[in-house]
C-alpha positions as CSV (number, residue, x, y, z in Angstrom):
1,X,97.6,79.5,48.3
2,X,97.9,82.9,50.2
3,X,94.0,82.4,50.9
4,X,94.6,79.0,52.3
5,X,94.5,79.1,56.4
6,X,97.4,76.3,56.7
7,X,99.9,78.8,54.5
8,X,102.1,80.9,56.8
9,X,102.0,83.4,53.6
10,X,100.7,86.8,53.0
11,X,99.2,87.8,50.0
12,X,102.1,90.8,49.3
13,X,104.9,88.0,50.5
14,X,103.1,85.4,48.1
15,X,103.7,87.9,45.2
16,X,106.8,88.7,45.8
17,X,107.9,85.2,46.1
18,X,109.2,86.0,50.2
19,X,108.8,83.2,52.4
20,X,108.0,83.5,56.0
21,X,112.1,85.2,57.1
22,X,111.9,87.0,54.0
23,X,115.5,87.2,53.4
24,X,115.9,83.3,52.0
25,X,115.5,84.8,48.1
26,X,118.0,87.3,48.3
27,X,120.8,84.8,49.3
28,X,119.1,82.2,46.9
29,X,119.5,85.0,44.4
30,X,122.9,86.1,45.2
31,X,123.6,82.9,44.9
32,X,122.8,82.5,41.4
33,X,124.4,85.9,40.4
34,X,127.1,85.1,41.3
35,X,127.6,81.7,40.1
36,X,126.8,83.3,36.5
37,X,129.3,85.7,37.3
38,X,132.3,83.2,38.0
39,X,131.3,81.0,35.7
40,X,133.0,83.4,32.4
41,X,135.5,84.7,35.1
42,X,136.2,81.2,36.0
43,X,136.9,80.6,32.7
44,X,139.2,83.8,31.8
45,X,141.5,83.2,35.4
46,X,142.4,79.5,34.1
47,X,143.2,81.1,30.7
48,X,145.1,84.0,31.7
49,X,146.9,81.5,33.8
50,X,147.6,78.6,31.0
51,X,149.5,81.4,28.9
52,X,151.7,82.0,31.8
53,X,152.8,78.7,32.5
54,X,156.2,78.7,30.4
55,X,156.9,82.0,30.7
56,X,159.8,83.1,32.9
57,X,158.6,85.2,36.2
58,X,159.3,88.3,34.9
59,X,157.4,87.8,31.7
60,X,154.7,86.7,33.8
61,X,155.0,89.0,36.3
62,X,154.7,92.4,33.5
63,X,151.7,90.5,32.0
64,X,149.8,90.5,35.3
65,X,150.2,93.5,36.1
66,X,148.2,94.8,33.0
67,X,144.9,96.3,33.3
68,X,142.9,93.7,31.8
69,X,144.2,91.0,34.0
70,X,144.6,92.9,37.3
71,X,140.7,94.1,36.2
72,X,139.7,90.4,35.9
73,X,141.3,89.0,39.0
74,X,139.9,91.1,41.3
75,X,136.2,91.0,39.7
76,X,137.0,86.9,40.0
77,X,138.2,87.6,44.0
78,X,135.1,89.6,45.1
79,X,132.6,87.3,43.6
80,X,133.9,84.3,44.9
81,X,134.7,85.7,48.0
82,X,131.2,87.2,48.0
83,X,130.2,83.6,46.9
84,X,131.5,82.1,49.4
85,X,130.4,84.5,52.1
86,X,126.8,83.9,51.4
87,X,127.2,79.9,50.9
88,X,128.7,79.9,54.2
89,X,126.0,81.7,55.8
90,X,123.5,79.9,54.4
91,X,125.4,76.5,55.8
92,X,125.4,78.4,59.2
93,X,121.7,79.5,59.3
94,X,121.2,75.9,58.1
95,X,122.9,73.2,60.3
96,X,123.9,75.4,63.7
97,X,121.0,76.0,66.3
98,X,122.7,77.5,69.2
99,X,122.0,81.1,68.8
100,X,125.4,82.1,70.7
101,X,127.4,79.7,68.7
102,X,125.5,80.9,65.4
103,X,126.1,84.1,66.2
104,X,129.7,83.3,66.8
105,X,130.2,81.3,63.3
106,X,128.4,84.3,61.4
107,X,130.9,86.6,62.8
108,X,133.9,83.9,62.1
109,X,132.6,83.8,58.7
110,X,132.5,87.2,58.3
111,X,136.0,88.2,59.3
112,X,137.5,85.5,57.3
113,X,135.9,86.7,54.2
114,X,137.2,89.6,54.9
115,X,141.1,89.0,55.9
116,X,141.2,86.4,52.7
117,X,139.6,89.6,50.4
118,X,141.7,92.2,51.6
119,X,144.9,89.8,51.4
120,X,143.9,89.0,47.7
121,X,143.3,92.5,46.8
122,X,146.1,93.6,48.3
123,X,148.3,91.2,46.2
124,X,146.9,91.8,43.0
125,X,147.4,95.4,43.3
126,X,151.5,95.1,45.0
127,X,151.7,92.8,41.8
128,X,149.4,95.5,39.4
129,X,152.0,98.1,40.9
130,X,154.9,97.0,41.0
């Protein structure tokens, strides 16, 4: 296929498996990662949750703020906000054409990402803390 005239491929991109913007993989990748990721961490923020449902809030307050949980929670909150970053862009790059208003949405995306992370992290840890 990289020796056929009709493929926009080189032979080095055809080997690496990089399409013509070379950066499609990564995301794709990313992607994945971190879908395998959330998937176990998925699981243990629903469990950690369940125990605390009849507990009283100070009960449940000293058992998030434990290592293990506080650990969990924030691996959980990067990766889906990570996630979520690169699904986003990828909707972006997808469906808007307007290079100002792409450009505009990639930065929107961006610096909510960012203001929802740092307001998550910043929770857990008050609660880890406190």
């Amino acid at each position: 296929m990289a020796n056929d005239q009709r493929s926009l491929k080189t032979a080095t991109n055809h080997i690496q498996f990089l399409g013509t913007a070379r950066s499609g993989t990564r995301a794709a990748w990313a992607m994945h990662v971190t879908s395998a990721v959330l998937i176990p961490l998925s699981i243990a923020f629903v469990f950690i949750l369940v125990t605390l449902v009849h507990k009283d809030y100070a009960l449940a307050h000293a058992e998030l703020g434990g290592a293990l949980p506080t650990i969990l929670f924030l691996l959980f909150v990067s990766a889906s906000i990570y996630h979520m970053k690169i699904g986003m862009q990828s909707v972006i790059d997808d469906y808007i054409h307007d290079t100002h208003l792409k450009s505009w949405a990639l930065v929107a995306n961006l610096f909510f990402c960012a203001v929802v992370g740092f307001a998550s992290v910043y929770a857990l840890l008050k609660i880890s803390f406190a």
